[in-house]
PDB file with SEQRES, HELIX, SHEET and CRYST1 records, atoms N, CA, C and O in Angstrom:
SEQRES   1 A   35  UNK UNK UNK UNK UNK UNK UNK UNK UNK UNK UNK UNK UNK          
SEQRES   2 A   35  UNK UNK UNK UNK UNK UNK UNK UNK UNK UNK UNK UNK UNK          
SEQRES   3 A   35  UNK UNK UNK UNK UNK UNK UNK UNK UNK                          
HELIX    1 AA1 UNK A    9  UNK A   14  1                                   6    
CRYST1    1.000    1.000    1.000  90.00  90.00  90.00 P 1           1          
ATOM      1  N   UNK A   1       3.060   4.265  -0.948  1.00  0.00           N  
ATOM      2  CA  UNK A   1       4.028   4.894  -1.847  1.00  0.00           C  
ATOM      3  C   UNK A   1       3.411   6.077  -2.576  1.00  0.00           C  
ATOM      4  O   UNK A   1       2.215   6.363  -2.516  1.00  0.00           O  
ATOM      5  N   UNK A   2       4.420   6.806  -3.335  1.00  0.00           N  
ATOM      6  CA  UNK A   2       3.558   7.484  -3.838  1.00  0.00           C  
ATOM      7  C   UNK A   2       2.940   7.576  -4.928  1.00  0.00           C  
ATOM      8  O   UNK A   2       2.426   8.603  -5.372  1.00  0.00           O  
ATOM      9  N   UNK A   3       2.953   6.263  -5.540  1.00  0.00           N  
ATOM     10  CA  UNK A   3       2.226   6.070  -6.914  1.00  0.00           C  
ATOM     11  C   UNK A   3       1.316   5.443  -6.359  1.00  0.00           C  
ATOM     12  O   UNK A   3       0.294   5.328  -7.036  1.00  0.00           O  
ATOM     13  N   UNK A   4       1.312   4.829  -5.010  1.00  0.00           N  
ATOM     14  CA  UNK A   4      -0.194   3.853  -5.229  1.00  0.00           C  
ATOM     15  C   UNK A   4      -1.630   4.054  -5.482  1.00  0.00           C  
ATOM     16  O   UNK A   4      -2.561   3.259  -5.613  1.00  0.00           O  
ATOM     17  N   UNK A   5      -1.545   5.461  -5.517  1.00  0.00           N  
ATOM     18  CA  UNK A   5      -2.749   6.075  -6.445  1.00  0.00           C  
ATOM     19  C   UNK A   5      -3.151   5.743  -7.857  1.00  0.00           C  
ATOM     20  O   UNK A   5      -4.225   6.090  -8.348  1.00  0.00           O  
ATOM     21  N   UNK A   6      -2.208   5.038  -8.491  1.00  0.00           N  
ATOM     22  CA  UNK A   6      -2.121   5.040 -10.076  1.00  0.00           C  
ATOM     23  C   UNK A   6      -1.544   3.180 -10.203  1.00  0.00           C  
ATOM     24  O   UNK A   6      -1.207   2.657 -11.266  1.00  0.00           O  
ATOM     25  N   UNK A   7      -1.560   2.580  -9.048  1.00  0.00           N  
ATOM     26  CA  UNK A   7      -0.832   1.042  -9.025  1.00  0.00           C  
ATOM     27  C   UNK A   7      -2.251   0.076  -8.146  1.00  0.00           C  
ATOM     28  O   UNK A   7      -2.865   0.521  -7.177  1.00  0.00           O  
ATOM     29  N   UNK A   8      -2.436  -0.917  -8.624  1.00  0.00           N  
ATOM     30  CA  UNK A   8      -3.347  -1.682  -7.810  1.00  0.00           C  
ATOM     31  C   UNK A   8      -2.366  -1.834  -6.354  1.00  0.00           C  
ATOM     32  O   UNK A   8      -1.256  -1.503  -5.936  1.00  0.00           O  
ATOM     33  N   UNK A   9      -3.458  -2.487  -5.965  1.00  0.00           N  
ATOM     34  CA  UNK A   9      -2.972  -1.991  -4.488  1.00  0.00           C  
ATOM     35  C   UNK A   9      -1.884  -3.296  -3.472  1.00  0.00           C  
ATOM     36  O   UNK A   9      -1.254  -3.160  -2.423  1.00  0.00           O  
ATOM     37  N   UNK A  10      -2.075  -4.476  -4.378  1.00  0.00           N  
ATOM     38  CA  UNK A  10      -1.397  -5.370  -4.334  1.00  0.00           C  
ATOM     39  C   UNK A  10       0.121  -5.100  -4.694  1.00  0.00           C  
ATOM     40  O   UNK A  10       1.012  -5.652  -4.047  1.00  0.00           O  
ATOM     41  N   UNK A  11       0.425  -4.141  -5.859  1.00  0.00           N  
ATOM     42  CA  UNK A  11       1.335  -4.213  -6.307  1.00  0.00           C  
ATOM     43  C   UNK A  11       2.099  -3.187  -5.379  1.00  0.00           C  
ATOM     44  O   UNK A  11       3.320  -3.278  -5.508  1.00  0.00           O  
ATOM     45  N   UNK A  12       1.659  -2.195  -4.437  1.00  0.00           N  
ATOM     46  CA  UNK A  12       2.489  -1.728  -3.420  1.00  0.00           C  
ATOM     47  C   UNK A  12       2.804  -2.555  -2.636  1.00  0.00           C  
ATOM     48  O   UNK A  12       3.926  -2.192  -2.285  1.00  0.00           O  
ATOM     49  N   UNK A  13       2.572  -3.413  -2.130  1.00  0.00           N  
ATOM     50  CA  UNK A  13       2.808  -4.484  -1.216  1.00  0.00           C  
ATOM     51  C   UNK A  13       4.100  -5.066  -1.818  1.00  0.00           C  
ATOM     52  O   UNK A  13       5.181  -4.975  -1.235  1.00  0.00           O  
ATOM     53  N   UNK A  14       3.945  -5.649  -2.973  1.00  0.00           N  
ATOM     54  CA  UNK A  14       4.712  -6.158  -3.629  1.00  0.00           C  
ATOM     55  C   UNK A  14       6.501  -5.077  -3.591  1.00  0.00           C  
ATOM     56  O   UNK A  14       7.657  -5.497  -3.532  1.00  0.00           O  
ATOM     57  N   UNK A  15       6.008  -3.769  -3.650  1.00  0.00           N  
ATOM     58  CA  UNK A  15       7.226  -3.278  -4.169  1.00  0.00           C  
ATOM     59  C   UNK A  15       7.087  -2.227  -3.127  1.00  0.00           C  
ATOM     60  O   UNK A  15       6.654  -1.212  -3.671  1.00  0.00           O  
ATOM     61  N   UNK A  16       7.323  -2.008  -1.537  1.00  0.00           N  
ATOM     62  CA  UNK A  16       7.443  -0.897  -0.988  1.00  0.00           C  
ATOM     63  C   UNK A  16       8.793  -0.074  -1.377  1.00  0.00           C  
ATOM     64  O   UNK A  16       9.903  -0.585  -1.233  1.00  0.00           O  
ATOM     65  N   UNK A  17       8.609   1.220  -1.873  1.00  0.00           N  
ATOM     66  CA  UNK A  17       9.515   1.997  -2.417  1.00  0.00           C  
ATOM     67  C   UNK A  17       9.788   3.208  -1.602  1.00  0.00           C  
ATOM     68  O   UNK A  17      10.936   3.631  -1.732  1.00  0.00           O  
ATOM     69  N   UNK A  18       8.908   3.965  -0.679  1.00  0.00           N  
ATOM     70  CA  UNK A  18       9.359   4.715   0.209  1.00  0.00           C  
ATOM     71  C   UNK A  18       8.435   4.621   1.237  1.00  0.00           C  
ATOM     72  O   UNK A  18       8.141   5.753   1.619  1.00  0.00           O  
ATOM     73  N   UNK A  19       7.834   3.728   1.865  1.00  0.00           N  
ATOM     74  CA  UNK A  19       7.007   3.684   3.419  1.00  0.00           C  
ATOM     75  C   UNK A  19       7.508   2.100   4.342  1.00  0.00           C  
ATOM     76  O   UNK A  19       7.442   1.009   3.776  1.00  0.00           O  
ATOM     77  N   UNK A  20       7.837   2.201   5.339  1.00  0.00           N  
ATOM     78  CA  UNK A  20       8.011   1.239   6.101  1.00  0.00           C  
ATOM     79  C   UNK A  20       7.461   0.197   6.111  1.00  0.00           C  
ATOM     80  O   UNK A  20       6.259   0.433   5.982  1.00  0.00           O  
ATOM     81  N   UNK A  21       7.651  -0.947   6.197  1.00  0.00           N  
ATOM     82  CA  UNK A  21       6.943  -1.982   6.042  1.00  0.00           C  
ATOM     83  C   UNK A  21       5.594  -2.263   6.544  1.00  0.00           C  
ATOM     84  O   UNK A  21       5.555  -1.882   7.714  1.00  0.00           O  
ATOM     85  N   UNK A  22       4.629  -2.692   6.230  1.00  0.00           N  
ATOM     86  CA  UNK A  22       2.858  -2.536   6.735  1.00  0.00           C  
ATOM     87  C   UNK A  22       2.420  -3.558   6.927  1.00  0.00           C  
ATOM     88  O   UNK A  22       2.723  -4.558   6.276  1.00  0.00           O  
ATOM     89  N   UNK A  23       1.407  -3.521   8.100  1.00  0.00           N  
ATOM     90  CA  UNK A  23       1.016  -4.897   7.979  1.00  0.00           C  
ATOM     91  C   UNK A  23       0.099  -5.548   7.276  1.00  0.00           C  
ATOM     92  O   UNK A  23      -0.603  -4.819   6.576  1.00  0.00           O  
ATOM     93  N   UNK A  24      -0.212  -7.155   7.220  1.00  0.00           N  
ATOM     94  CA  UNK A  24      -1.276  -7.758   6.417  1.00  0.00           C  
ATOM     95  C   UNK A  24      -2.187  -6.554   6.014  1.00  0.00           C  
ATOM     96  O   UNK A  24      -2.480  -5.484   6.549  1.00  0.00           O  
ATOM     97  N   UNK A  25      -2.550  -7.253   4.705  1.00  0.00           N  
ATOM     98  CA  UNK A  25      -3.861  -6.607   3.887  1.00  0.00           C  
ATOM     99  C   UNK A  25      -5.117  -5.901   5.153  1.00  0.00           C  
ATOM    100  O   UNK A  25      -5.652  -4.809   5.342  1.00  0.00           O  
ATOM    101  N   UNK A  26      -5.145  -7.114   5.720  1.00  0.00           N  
ATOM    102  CA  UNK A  26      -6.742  -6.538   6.606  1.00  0.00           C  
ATOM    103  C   UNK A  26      -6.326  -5.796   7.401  1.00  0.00           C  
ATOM    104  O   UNK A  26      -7.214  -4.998   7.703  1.00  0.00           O  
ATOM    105  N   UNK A  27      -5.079  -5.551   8.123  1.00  0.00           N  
ATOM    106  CA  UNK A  27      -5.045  -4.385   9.133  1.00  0.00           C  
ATOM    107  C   UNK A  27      -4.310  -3.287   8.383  1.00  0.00           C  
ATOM    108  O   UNK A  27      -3.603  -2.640   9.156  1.00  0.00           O  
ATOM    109  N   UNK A  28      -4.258  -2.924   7.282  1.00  0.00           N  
ATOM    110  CA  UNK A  28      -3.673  -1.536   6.969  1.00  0.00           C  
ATOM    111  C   UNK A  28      -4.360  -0.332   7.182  1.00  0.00           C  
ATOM    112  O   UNK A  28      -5.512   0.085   7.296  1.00  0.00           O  
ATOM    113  N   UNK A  29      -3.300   0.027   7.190  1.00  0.00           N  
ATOM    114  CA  UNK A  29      -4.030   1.918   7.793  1.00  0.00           C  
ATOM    115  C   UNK A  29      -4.829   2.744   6.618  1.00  0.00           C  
ATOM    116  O   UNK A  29      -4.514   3.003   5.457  1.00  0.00           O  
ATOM    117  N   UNK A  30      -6.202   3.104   7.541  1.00  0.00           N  
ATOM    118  CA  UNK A  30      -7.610   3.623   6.672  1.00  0.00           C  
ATOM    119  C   UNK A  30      -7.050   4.695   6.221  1.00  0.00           C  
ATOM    120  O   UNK A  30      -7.916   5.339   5.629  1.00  0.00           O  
ATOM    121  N   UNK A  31      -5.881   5.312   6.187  1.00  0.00           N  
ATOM    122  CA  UNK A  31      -5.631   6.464   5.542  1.00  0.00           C  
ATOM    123  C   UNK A  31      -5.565   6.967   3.663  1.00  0.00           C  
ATOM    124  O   UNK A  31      -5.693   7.968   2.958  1.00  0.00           O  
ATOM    125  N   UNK A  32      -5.172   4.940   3.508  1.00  0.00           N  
ATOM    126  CA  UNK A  32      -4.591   4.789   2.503  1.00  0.00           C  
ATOM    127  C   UNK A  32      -5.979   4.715   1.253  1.00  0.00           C  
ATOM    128  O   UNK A  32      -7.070   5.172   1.592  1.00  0.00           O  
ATOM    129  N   UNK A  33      -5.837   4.243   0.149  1.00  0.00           N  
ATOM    130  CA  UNK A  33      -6.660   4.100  -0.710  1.00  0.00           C  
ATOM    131  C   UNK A  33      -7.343   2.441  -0.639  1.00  0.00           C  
ATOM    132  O   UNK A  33      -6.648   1.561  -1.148  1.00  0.00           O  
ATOM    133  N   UNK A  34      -8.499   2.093  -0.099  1.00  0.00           N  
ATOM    134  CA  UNK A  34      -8.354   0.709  -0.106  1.00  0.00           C  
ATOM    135  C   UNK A  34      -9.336   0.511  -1.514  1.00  0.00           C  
ATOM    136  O   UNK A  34     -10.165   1.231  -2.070  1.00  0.00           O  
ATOM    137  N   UNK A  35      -8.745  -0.957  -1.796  1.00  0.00           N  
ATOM    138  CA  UNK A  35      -9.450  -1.656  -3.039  1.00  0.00           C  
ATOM    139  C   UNK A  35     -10.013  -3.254  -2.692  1.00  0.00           C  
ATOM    140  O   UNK A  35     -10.579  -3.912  -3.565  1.00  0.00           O  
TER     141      UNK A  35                                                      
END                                                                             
């Protein structure tokens, strides 16, 4: 999303607001911010 810069990273999961649904924690895409 595009706050998940500023949201733990759980809480995008919790609330996808504009990206398609993703998969489990361990396979998400390295693009993103991981924590």
């Amino acid at each position: 999303s595009v706050i998940d810069g500023d949201k733990p990273d759980h809480d995008d999961d919790t609330h996808p607001d504009d990206e398609p649904p993703q998969p489990p924690r361990g396979g998400r895409p390295a693009l993103r911010v991981v924590k």
